[in-house]
Residue, then its C-alpha position, 0 to 999 in steps of 0.5 A: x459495499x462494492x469491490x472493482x477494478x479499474x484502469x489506471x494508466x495501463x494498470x488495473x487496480x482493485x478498489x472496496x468501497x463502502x459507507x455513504x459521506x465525505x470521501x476517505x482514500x486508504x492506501x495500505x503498507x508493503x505487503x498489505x492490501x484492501x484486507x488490511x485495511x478493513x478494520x480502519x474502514x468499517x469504522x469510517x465508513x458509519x460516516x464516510x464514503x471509505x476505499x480500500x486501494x490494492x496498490x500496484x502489485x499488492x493485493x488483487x490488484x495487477x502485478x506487472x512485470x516491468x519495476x517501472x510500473x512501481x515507481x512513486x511517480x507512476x503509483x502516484x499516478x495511477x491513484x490519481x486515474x483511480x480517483x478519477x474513475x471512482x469520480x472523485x475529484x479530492x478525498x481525505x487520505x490516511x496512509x500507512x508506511x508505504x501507503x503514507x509515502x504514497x499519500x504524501x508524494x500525491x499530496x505533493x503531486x496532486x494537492x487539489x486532489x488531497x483534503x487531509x493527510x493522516x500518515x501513520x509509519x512514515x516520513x518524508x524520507x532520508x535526507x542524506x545521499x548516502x543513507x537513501x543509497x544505504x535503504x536502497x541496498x538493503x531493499x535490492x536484498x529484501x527483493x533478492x531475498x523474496x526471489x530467492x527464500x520464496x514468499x513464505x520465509x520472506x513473510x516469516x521473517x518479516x512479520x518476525x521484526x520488533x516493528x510488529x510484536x505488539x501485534x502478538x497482543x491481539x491473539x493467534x487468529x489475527x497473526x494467522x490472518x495477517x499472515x494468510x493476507x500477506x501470503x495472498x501476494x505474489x513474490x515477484x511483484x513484492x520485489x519489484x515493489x521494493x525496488x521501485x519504491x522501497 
């Protein structure tokens, strides 16, 4: 298993790989990174070559300061430099909820560099004018609320939604892992994650 950095169109991304095979890509959700992920990858990688990305901001990969830089278009961008400087020219790529956006705008921008899609917690996004506008109001708050509350609360009250109670079943030690990763991202970088691409 190795861990790097790589520049990718001005940012540095933080990249795991492991396992010998077949090329798979995991692209984890907000508030997430390549620790997420480890579990889905120590399976796969018994028969697959597996990377664990930290997208822009997340992670140990770079938080720039501008919200330009988490755009989709340029997210999209930079993993497409990061599968060129991981040398491979098109992998299967399983995404979950931010990370499955992600996985089809590449798709969809790049589609000789993607196999196959899983895309776990997502879809294609909100049809309708005015709930896009309605989401993106409610994300400018998230990020307001992850300024002005600080990580910790925002973390609390987000692993606090129905979305995640079923994670409760996996016991206290997980929950506190989940949380600790969570809390090993940067605040400023989350909120202009959300504004970015929310």
């Amino acid at each position: 298993m190795g861990s790097r950095w790589l520049s990718c169109r001005g940012v540095r991304l933080h990249v795991v790989a492991q396992g010998q095979g077949a090329p798979v890509l995991l692209l984890h959700g907000f508030t997430g990174s390549a620790v997420t992920m480890a579990g889905v990858a120590r399976d796969l990688s018994r028969c697959h070559r597996v990377y664990r990305l930290d997208l822009v901001g997340h992670g140990r990969s770079e938080a720039p300061g501008s919200v330009a830089c988490y755009r989709m278009p340029a997210c999209v961008e930079q993993v497409a430099a990061a599968l060129d400087g991981l040398g491979e020219s098109a992998v299967a790529v399983l995404g979950y909820s931010m990370g499955a956006r992600v996985a089809l705008s590449l798709a969809l921008r790049h589609p000789v560099r993607v196999r196959s899609l899983l895309l776990v917690g997502a879809s294609a996004g909100l049809e309708q004018p005015d709930e896009r506008a309605a989401r993106i109001a409610v994300d400018g708050m998230l990020a307001q609320r992850l300024r002005g509350e600080g990580l910790a609360a925002f973390v609390d009250q987000w692993l606090s939604q129905p979305l995640f109670a079923s994670q409760r079943r996996l016991g206290e030690a997980f929950l506190r892992a989940a949380r600790r990763q969570r809390l090993d991202n940067d605040a400023e970088a989350l909120a202009l994650s959300l504004e970015g691409m929310g």
